[in-house]
C-alpha positions in Angstrom: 185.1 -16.0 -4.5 186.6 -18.5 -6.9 185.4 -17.8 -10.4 184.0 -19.9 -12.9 186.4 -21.3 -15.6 185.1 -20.1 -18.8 185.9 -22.9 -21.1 182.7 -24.7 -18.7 180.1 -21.7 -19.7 181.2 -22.0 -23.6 178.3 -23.6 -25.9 180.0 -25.0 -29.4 177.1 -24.5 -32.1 176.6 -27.2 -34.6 178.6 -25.4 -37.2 181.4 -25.3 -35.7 181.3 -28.8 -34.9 180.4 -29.9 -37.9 183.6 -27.9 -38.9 185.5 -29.3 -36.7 184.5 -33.1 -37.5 185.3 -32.4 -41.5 188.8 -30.9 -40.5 189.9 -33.4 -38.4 188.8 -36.2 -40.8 189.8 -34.6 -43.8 192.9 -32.9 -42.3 193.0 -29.9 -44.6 190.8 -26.9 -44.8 190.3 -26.7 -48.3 189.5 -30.4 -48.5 186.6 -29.6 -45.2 185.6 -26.3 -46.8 184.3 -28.0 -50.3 182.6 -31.1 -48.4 180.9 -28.4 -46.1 179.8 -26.1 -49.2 181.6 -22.9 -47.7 184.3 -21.6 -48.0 188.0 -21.9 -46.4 188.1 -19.0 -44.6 184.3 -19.2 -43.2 186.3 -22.9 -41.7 189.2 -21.2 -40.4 186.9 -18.9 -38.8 184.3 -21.7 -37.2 187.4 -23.5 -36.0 189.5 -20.9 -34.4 186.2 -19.9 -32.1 185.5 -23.3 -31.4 189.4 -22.8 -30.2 188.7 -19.8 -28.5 186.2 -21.1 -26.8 187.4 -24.2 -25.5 190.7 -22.3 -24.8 192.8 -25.3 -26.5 194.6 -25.7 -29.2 192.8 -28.6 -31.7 195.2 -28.7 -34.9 198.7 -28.3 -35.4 199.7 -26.2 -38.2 202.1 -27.4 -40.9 202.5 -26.4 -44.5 200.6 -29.1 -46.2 198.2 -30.5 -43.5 196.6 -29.6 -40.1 197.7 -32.2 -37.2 194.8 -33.1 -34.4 196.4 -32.8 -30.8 195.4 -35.1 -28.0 192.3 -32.5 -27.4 191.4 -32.6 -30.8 191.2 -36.7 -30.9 188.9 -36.3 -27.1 186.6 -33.4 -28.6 186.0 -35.4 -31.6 184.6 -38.2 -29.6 181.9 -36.3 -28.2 181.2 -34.1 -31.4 180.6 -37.6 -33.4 178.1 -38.5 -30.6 176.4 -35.0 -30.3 175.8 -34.8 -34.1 174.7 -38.4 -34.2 171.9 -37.7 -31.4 171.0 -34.2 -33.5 170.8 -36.2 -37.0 168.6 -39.0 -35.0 166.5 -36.2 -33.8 165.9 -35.1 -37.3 165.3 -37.8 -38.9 162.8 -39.2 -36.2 160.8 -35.6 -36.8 161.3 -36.1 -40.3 159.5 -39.6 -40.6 157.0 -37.6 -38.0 156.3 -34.9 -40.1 156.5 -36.4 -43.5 153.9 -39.3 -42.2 156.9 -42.1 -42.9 155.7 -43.1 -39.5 153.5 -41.8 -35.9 150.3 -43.1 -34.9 146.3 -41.7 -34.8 144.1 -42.2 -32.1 140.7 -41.0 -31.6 137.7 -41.9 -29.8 134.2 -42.3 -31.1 131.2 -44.1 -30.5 130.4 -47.4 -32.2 127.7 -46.3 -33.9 128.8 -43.1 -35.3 133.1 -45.0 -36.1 131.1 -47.5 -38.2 129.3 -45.1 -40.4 132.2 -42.4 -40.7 135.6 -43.4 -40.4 136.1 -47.2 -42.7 136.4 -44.8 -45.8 138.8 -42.1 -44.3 141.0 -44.6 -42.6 140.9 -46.7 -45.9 142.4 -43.5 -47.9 144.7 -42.7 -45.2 146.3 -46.1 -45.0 146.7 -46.2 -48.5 148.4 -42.6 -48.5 150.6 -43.4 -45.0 150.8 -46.6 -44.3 153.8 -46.4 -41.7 151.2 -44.3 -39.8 148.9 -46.3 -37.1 145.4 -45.6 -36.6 144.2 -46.7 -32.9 140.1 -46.3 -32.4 139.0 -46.1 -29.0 135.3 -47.3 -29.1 133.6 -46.0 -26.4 130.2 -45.4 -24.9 128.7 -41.9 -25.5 129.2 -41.0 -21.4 133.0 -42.1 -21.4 133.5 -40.1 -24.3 134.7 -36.7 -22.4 136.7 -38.3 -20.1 139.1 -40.3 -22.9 140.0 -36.8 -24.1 140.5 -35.0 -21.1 142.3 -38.0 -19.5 145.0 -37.6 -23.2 144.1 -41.4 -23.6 143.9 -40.1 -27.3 144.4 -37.4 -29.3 141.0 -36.5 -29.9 137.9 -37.0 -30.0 135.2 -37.2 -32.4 131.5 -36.9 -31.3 129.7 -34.6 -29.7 130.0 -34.3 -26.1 127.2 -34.3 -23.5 128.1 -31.4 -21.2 131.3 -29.4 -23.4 132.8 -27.4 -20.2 135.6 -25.5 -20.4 138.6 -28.1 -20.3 137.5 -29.1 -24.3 138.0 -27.9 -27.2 135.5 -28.1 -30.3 136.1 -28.0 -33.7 133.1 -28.4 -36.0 133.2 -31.1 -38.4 129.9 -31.5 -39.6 126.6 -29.4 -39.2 123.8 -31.7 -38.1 120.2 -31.6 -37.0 117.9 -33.9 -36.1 115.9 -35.5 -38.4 112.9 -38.5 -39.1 114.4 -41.8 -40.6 111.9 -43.4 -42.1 111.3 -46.1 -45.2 110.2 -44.5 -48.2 106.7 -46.4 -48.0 106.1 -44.3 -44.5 103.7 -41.6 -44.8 105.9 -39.2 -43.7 108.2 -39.8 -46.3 106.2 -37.8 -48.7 105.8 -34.8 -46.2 107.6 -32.2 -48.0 108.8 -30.2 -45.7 107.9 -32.1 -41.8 107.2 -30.3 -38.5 107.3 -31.9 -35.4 103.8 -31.0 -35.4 103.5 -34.0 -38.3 104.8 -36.6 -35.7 101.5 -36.3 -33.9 99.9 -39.6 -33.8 103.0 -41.6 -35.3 104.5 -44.3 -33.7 108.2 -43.6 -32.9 111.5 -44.9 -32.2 113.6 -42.6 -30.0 116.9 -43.1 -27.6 116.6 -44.0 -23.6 115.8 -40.8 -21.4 118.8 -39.6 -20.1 120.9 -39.8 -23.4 121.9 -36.0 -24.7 119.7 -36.7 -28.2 116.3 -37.8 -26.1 116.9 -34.3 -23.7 117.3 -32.8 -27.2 114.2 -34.6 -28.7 111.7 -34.1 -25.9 112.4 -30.5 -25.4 111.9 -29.8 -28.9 108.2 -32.0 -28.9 107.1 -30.2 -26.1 107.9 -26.6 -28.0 105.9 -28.0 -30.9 103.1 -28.8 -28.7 103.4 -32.7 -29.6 103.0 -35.4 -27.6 105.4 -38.3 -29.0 103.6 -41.8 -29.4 107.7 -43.5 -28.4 107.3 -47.1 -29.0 111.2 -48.4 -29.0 113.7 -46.5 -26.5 117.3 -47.5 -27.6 120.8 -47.4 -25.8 122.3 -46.9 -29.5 121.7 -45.5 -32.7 122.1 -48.1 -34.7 119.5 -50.4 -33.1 117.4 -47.0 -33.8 118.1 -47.2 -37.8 117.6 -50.9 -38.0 114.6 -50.6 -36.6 113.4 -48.3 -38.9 114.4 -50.1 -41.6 112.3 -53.8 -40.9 109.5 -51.2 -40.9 108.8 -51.4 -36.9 108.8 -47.4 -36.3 110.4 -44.0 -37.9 113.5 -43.2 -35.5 114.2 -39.7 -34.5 118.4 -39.1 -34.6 120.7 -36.8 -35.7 120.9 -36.6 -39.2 124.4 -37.7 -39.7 124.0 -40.8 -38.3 121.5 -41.5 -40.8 123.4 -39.8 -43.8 126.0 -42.4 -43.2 124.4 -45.6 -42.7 124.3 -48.8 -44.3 120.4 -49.2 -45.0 120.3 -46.8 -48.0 117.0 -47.5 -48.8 115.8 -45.1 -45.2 114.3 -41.9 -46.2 115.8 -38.9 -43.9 113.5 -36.0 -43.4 114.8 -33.1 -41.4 112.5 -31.7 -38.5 111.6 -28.3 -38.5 109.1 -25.9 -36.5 111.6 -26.0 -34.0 115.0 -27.2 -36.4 117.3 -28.9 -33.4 121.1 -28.9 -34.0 123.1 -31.5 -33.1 126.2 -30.8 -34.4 129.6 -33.3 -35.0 132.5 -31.8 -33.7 136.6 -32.7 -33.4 136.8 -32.5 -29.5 140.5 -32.1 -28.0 141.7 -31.1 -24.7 142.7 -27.2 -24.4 145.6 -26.9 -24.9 147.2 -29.6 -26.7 148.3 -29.4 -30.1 147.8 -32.6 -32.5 150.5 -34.3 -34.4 151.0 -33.4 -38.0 149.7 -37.4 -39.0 146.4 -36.5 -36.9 146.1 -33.0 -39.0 146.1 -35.0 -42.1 143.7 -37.8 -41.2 141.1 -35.2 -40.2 141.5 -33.4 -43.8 141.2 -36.9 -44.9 138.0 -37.3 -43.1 136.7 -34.1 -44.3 137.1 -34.7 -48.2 135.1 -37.9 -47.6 132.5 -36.6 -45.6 132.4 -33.6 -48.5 129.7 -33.7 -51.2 130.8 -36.2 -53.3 133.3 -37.7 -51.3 131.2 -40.2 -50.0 127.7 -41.5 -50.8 124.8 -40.1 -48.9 121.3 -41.7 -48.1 118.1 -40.3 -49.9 116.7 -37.2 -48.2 113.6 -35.4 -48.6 
């Protein structure tokens, strides 16, 4: 059995290359040792193994100066282009990791992107502007799929049927709640019960839709049979509704908190309280980027208490 030459199994470390590179530029070891930071033995050492190893001689010895050899003027070829490819790769993580550059993208539904994310992407992009943010709009039953098909990095939302391919990270805590003008007379109900929707007109999302599932199970625990005058496809026809004065909407809270009509009164429902929770949703499994770590602690400050401004509650 022919055996294997051992110069082929030998691995050069960076070091030594690095070493190796200096000498054979420099052509003294004192000269490498000092642009290296070590010292001239710790070279002599890191270029005999690299010898060793290879089993060739790279440098002739003289009294004043090392000469390369014809091996010496090959290996430095591919030592110039192996530490060029190892710089490249640290400087590319580098920019990664120090946000000089890498890219963000999240899905989100319209409704909830437009009230949550224009003040955390404008503080990002002031902070990294070499970074990219990509929103992925999408309807709330596409949602699931984007992040479990990686079309993004994650998701923000919360999904209709979490199983056990997702991962969920709680961003907000959220309930669902009454949005009503501040003339309504709900408005002044200190503390309102499902019970207090009795006889009300409402405004509530189509059957089918996660929040109505949530909504009508929680009526029919209160004993209350909802009066539902609008059913809407999205939230936001939901709030401005509420706002010309056609109907209270029930909707999560945080949709409310967030949205542009500041003058809507949002009264949590109790007697039964319904969570409906915000979450960071990624696929299990998969790490994110360092740039999406730092938009989402962007996002948190300005979701914080007085990071951003919130609608009147009562």
């Amino acid at each position: 059995m022919n055996q294997a030459n051992p110069a082929h199994a030998f691995s050069p470390t960076l070091r030594q290359l690095r070493a190796f590179l200096s000498v054979y530029r420099l052509r003294k070891l004192r000269a490498a040792a000092d642009q290296l930071f070590v010292t001239q033995s710790a070279i002599s050492v890191l270029i005999r193994q690299l010898e060793d190893g290879l089993q060739t001689r790279l440098f002739d010895r003289t009294t004043r100066s090392l000469a390369p050899t014809q091996a010496a003027h090959e290996v430095a070829v591919m030592a110039e282009r192996i530490l060029r490819d190892v710089d490249a790769l640290s400087t590319t993580f580098g920019d990664l990791s120090g946000l000089r550059r890498g890219r963000v993208s999240l899905t989100i539904t319209p409704t909830l992107a437009g009230m949550l994310l224009p003040e955390a992407i404008r503080a990002f992009s002031q902070q990294h502007p070499e970074v990219q943010v990509v929103v992925d709009d999408c309807a709330p039953e596409q949602f699931s799929s984007r992040v479990l098909g990686e079309h993004v990095d994650f998701g923000i939302g919360t999904p209709e049927r979490a199983g056990g391919e997702l991962e969920l990270q709680t961003l907000m805590r959220d309930q669902l709640c009454l949005v009503c003008p501040p003339d309504h007379a709900l408005a002044a109900v200190k503390t309102l019960r499902w019970s207090h929707l009795q006889g009300h007109r409402v405004i509530a999302g189509r059957p089918g839709y996660g929040v109505r599932q949530l909504v009508d199970l929680a009526a029919a625990q209160a004993g209350v049979t909802l009066q539902v005058v609008n059913e809407v496809s999205f939230l936001s026809t939901g709030l401005w509704m509420a706002a010309s004065g056609m109907a209270p909407c029930i909707m999560p809270s945080a949709y409310a908190s967030y949205s542009h009509y500041r003058e809507l009164v949002v009264k949590p429902l109790h007697a039964p309280k319904v969570s409906r929770d915000l979450y960071v949703v990624t696929k299990k499994g998969r790490s994110l980027p360092a740039a999406c770590q730092v938009f989402l602690d962007t996002l948190r400050a300005t979701l914080a208490p007085g990071g951003t401004r919130k609608r009147r509650t009562g």
